[in-house]
ZATORVO-116933 format. One record per residue (C-alpha): z, x, y; residue number from 1. Coordinates in nm, 4 decimals, m for minus. Last residue first. Layout:
<node <Z, X, Y>, NUM>
...
***
This chain:
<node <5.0546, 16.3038, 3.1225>, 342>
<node <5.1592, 15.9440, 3.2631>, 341>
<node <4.8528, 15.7906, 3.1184>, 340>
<node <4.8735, 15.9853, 2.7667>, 339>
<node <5.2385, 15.7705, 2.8105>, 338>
<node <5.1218, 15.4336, 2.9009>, 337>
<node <4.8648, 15.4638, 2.6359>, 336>
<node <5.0932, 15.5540, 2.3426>, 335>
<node <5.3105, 15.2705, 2.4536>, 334>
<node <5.1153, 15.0013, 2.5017>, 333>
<node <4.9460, 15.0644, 2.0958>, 332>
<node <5.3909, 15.0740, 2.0001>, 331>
<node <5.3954, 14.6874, 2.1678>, 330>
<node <5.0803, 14.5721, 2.0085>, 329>
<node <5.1287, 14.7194, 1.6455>, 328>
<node <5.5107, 14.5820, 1.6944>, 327>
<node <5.3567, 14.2426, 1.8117>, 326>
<node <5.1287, 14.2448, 1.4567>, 325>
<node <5.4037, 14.3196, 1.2640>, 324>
<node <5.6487, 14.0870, 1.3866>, 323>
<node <5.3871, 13.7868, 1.3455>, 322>
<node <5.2855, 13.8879, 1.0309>, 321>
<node <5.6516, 13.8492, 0.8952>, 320>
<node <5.7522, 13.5500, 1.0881>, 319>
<node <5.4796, 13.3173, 0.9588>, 318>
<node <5.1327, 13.3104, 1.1630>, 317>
<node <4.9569, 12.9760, 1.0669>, 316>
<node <5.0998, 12.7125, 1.2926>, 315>
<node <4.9003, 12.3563, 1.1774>, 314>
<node <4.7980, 12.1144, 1.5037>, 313>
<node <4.5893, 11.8556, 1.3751>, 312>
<node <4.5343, 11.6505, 1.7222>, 311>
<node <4.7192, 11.3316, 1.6753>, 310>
<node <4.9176, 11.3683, 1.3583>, 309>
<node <5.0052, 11.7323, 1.3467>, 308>
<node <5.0721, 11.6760, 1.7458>, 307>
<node <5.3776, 11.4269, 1.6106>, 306>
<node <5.4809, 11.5572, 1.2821>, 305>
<node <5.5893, 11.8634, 1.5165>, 304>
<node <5.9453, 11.8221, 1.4666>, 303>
<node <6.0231, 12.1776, 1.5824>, 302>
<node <6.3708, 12.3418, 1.5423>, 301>
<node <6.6148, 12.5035, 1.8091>, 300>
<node <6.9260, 12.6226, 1.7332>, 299>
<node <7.2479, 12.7807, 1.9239>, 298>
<node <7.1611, 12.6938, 2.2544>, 297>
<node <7.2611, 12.9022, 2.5269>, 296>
<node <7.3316, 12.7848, 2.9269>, 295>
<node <7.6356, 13.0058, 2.9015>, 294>
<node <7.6476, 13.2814, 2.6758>, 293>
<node <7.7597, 13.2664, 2.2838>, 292>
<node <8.0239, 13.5615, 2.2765>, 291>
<node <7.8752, 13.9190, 2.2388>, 290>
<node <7.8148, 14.1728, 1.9285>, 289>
<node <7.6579, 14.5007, 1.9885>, 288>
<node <7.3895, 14.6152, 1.7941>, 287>
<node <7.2560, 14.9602, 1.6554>, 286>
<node <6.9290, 14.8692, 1.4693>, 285>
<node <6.8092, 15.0688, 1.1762>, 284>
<node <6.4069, 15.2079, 1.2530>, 283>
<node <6.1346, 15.1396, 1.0246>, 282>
<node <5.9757, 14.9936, 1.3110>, 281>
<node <5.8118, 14.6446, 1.1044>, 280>
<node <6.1095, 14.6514, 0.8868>, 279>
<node <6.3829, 14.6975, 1.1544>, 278>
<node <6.1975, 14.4142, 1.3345>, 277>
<node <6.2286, 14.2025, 1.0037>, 276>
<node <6.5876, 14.2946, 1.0129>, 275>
<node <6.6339, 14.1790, 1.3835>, 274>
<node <6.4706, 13.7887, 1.3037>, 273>
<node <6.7072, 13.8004, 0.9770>, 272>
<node <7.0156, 13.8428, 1.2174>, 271>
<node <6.8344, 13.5742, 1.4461>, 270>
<node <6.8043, 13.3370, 1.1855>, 269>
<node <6.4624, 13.1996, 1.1728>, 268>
<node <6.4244, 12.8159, 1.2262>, 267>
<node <6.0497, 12.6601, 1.0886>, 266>
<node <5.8877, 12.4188, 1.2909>, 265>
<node <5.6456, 12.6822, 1.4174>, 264>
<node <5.6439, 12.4798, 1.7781>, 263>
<node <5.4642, 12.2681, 1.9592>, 262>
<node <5.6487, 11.9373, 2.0506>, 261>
<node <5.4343, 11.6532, 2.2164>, 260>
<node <5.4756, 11.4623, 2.5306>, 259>
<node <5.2241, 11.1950, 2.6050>, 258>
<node <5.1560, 10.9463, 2.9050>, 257>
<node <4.7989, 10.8080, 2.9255>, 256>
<node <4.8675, 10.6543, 2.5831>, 255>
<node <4.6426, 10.7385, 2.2580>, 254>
<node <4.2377, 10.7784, 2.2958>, 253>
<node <4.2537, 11.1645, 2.1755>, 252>
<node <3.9677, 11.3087, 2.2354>, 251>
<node <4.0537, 11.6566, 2.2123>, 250>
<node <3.9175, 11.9836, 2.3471>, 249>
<node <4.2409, 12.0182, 2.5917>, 248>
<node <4.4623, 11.9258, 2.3294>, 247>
<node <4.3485, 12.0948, 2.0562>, 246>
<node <4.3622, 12.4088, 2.2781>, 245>
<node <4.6968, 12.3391, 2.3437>, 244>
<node <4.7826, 12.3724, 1.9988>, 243>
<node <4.5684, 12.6805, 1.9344>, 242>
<node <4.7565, 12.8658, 2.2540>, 241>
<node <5.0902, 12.8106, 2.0702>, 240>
<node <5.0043, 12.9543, 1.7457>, 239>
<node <4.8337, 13.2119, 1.9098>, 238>
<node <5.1453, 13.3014, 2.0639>, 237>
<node <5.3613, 13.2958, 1.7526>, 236>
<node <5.6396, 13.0531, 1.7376>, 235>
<node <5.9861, 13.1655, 1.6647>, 234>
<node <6.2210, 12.8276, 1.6260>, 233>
<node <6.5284, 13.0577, 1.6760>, 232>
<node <6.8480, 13.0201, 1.5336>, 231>
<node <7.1622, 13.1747, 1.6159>, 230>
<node <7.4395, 13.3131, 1.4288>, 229>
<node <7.3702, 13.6424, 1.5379>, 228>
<node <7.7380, 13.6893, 1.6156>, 227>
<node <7.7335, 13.4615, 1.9066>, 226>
<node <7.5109, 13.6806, 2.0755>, 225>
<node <7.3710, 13.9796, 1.9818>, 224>
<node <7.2804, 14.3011, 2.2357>, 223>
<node <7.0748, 14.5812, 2.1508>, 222>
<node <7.1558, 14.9400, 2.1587>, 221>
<node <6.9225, 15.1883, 2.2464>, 220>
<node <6.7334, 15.3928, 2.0301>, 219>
<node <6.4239, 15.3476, 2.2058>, 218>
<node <6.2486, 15.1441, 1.8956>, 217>
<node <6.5423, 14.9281, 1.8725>, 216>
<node <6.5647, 14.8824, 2.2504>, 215>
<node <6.1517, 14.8104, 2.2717>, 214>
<node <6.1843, 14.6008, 1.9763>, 213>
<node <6.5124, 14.3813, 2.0657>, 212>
<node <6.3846, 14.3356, 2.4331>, 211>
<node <6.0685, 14.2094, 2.3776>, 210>
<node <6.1718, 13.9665, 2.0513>, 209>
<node <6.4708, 13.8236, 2.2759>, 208>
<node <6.2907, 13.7631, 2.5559>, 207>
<node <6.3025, 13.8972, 2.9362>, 206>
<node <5.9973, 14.1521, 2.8502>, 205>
<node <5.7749, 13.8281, 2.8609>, 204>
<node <5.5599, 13.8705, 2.5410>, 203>
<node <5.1734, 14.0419, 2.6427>, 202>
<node <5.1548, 14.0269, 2.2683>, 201>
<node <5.3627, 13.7758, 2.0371>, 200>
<node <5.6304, 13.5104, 2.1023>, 199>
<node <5.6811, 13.2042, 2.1858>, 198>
<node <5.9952, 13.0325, 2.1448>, 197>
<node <5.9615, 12.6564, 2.0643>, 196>
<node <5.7607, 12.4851, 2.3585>, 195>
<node <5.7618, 12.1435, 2.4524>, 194>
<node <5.4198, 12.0362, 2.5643>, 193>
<node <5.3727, 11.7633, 2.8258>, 192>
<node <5.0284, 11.5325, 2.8360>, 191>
<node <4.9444, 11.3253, 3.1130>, 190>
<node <4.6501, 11.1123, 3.1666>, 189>
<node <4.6630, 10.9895, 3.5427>, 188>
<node <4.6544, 10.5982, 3.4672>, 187>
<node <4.7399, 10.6163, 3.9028>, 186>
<node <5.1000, 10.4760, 3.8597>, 185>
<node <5.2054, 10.4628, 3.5281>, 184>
<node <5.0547, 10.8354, 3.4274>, 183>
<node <5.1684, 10.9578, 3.8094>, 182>
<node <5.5753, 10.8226, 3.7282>, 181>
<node <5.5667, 10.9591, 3.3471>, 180>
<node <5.4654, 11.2968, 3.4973>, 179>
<node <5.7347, 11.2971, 3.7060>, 178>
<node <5.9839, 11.2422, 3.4513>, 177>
<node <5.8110, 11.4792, 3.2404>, 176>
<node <5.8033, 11.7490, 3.5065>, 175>
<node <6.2143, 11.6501, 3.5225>, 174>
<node <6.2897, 11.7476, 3.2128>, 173>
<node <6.1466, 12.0847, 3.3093>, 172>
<node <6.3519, 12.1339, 3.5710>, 171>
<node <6.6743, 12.0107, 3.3743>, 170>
<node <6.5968, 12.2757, 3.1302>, 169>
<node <6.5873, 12.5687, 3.3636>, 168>
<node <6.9094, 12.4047, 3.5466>, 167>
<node <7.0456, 12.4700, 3.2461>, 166>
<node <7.2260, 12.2571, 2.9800>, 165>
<node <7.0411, 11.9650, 2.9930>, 164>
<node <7.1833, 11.6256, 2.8572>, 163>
<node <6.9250, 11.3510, 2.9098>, 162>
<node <6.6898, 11.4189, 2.6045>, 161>
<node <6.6959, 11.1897, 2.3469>, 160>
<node <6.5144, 11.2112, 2.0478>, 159>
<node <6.2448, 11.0445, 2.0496>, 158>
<node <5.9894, 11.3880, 2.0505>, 157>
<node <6.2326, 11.4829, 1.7534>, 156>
<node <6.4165, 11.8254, 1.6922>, 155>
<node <6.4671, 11.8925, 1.3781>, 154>
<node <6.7346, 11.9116, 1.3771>, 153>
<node <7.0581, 11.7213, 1.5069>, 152>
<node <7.3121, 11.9126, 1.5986>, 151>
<node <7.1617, 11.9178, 2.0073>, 150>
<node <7.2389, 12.2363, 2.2172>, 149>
<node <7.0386, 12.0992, 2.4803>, 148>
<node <6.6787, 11.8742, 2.3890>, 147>
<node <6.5175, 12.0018, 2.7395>, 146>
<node <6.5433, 12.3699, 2.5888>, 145>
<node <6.2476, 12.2866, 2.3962>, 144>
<node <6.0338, 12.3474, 2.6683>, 143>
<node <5.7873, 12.1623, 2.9048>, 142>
<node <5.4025, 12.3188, 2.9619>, 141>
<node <5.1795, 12.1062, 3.1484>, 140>
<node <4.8552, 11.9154, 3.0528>, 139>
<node <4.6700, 11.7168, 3.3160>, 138>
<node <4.3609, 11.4924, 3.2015>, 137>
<node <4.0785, 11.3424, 3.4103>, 136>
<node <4.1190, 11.5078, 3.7255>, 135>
<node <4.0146, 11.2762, 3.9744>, 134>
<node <4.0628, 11.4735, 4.3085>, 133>
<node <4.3327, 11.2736, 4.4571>, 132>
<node <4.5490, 11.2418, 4.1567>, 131>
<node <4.4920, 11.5758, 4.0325>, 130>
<node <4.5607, 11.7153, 4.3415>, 129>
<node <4.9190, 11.4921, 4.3305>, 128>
<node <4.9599, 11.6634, 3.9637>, 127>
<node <4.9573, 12.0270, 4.1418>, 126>
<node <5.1664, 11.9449, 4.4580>, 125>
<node <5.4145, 11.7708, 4.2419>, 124>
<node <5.4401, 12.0558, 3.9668>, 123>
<node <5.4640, 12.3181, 4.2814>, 122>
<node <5.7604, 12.1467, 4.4122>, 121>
<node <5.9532, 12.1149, 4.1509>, 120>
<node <5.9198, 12.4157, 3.9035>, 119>
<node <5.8078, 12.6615, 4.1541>, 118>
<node <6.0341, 12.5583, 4.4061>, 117>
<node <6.2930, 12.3638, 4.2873>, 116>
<node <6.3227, 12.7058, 4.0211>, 115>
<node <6.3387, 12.9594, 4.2836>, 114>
<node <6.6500, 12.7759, 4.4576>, 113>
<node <6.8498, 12.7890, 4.1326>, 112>
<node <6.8569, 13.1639, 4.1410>, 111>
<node <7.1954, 13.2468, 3.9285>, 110>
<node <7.1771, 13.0145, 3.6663>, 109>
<node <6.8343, 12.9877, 3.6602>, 108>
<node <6.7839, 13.3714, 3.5514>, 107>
<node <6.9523, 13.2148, 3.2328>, 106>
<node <6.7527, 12.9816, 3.0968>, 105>
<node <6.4267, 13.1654, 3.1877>, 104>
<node <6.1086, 13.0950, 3.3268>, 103>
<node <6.0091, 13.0017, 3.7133>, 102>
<node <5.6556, 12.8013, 3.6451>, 101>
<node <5.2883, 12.7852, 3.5853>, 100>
<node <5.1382, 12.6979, 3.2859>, 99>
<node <5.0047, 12.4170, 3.4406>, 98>
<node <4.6724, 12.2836, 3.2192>, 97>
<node <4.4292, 12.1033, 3.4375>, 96>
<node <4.1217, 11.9289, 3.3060>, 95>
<node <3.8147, 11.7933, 3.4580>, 94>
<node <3.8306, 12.0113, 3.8062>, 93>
<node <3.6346, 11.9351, 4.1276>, 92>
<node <3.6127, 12.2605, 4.2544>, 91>
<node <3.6386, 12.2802, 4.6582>, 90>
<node <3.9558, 11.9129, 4.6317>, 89>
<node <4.1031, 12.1411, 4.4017>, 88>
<node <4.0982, 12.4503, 4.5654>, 87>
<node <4.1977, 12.2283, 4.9438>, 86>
<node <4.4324, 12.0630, 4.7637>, 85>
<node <4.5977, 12.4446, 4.6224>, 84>
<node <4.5493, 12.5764, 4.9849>, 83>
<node <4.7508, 12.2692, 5.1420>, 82>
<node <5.0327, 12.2526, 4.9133>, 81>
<node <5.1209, 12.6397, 4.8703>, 80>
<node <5.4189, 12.5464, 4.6297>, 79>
<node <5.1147, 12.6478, 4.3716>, 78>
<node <5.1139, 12.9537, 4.4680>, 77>
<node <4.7637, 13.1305, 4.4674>, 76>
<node <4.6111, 13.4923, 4.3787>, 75>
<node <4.2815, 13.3352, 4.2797>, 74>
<node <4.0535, 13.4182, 3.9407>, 73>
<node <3.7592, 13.3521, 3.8246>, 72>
<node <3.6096, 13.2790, 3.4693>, 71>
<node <3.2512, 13.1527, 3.3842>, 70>
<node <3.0623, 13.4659, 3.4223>, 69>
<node <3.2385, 13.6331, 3.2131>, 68>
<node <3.3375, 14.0795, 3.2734>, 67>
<node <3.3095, 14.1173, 3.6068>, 66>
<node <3.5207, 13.7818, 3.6732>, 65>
<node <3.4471, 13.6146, 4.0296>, 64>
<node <3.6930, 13.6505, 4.3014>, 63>
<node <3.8527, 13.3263, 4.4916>, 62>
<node <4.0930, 13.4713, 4.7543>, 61>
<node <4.4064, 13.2841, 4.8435>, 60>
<node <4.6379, 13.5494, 4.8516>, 59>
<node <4.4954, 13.9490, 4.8302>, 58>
<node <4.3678, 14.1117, 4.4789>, 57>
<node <4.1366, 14.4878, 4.5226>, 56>
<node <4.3698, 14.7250, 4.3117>, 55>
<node <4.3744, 14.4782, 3.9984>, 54>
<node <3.9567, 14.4919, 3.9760>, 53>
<node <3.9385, 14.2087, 3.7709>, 52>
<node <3.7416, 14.1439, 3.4504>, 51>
<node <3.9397, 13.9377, 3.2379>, 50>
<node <4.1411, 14.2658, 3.0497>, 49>
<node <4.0792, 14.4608, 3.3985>, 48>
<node <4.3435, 14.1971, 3.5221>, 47>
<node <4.5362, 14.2022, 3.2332>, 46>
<node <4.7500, 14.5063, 3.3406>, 45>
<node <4.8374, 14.3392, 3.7257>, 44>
<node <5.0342, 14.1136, 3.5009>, 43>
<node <5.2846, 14.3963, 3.3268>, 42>
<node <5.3020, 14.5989, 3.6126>, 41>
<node <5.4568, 14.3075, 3.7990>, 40>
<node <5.8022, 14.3868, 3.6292>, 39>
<node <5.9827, 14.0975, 3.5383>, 38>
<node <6.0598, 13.7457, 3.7879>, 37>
<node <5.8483, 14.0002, 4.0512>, 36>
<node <5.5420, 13.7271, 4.1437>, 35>
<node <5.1640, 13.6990, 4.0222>, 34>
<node <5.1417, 13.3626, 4.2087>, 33>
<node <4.8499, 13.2860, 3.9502>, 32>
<node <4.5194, 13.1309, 3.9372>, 31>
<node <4.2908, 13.1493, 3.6642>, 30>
<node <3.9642, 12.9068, 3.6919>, 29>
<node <3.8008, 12.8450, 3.3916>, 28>
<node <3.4086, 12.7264, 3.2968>, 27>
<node <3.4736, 12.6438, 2.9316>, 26>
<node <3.2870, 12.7765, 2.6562>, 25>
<node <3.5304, 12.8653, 2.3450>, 24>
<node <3.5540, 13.2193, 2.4519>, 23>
<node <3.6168, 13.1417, 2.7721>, 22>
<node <3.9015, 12.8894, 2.6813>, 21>
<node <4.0400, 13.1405, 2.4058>, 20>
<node <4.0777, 13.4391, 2.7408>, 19>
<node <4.2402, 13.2205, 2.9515>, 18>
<node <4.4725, 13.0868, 2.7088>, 17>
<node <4.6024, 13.4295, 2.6203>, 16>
<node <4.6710, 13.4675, 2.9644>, 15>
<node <4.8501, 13.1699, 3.0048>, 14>
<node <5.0722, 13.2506, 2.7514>, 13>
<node <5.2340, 13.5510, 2.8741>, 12>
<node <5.2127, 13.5154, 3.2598>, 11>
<node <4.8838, 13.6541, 3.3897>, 10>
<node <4.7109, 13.2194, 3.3894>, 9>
<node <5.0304, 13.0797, 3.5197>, 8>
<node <4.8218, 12.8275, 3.6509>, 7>
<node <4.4798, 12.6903, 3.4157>, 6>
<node <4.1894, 12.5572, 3.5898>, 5>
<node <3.9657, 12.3942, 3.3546>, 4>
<node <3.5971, 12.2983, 3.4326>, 3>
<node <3.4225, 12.1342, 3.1272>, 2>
<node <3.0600, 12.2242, 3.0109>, 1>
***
């Protein structure tokens, strides 16, 4: 039985990773800095979902899952060098996914700091532990936001990718570069996965989908940018979590050095995106219109020939069911946060 220890493991996709990895067999270990990027309340609530007693979690403490024997769980940073060596060096991991980092295009623009830290730092301190503790493959989440506000679609792993627009992107651009370094130098088998706008339950509340259903369902007004004419490659979370599955159970003898795009590899237009919200409420959206905002791209679209080939990655979940089923999720949260208040 492989031993996976998986950052980010509360953050949106991590945690859905957690739970497919234990259900698949895998010894895990969860760790996760559990910081206030959105509200913490939102984390601490899948703690009792793994089998954690939220009320009882300090720093640097290993507990054991109530609910699976095979899954723990650490409140660690990963820019804490000498604890996460020590955690590796303690547990002898086969596979590590990072799913940890500083998220958002534009939060970077006005906390660049928090981003060299998480996003820098920690990614060096966590591949150099793989290095010295023989980790036999490393898998880290990149975005599609390293490809800019590119014309060409769809986006291609060749394509190329030197012109960042945030400092969010550049970060992530530079895992890869990094990664490319350890994979030539130490044969460290490295493999970085470009996102294409997850979404789904447990969604970060700084994300379109989040914020457009809980305004639209508030009665609030929501805000469009560039007249909605945007496009999204939406790609539902279990989409996602499937595709790096396939990596981590794969046996795939290509290069030491991979990237691969994991997406839906089909655009939605964001005006279409709100009306199939609307749908899934039943309620009319009230939207104000805003100029395209800095750091914004206007499209994104998945190539994923690539991890189709190599691992037989296939998204499943169109637009339609995927709406549907986060509405289900997000109106179930809210019915039990308010018999909870009462």
């Amino acid at each position: 039985m492989k031993k996976v220890l998986v950052t980010g493991a509360l953050g949106f996709i991590g945690f859905h990773l957690t739970q497919r990895l234990i259900k698949e067999g895998y010894k895990v270990v969860s760790v996760d800095v559990i910081n206030s990027y959105y509200d913490i309340r939102l984390k601490y609530a899948k703690l009792p979902l793994l089998g954690f007693d939220e009320s009882t979690i300090w720093p640097n403490v290993m507990y054991q899952s109530s609910l699976y024997a095979d899954l723990r769980f650490s409140k660690t940073d990963i820019s804490d060098r000498y604890y996460l060596e020590k955690l590796m060096q303690d547990e002898k991991f086969d596979i590590v996914c990072n799913l940890a980092a500083q998220a958002g295009v534009q939060y970077s623009i006005a906390n660049p700091h928090t981003y060299i830290a998480d996003n820098i730092t920690g990614f060096i301190n966590l591949m150099d532990a793989c290095r010295q503790t023989g980790v036999s493959h490393f898998i880290y989440a990149s975005s599609s936001s390293v490809y800019g506000d590119r014309e060409d679609v769809p986006f291609s792993e060749n394509d190329n990718v030197d012109n960042p627009i945030s400092l969010y992107a550049a970060s992530k651009k530079s895992n890869e570069l990094m990664a490319h370094s350890y994979s030539h130098l130490y044969k460290l088998k490295t493999t970085g996965l470009r996102f294409f706008t997850v979404y789904g339950p447990w969604g970060r509340p700084d994300m379109a989908p989040f914020i457009f259903v809980k305004n639209i369902y508030e009665g609030k007004k929501i805000t469009v940018f560039n007249n909605g004419e945007l496009e999204r490659d939406f790609t539902y979370v279990s989409d996602i979590v499937n595709g790096i599955f396939l990596v981590i159970s794969g046996n795939n003898k290509n290069d030491v050095y991979q990237i691969y795009n994991i997406g839906n590899s089909n655009p939605v237009n964001l005006n279409d995106f709100i009306s199939t919200i609307e749908n899934a409420l039943g309620i009319k959206a009230q939207i104000n219109y805003e100029p395209l905002r800095k750091g914004d791209v206007k499209r994104t679209y998945s190539d994923i020939s690539k991890l189709s080939a190599d691992y037989g990655y296939k998204p499943s979940v169109n637009i339609d069911e995927g709406i549907k089923r986060f509405v289900e999720w997000y109106l179930a949260i809210q019915v039990k946060s308010s018999t909870m208040n009462h």
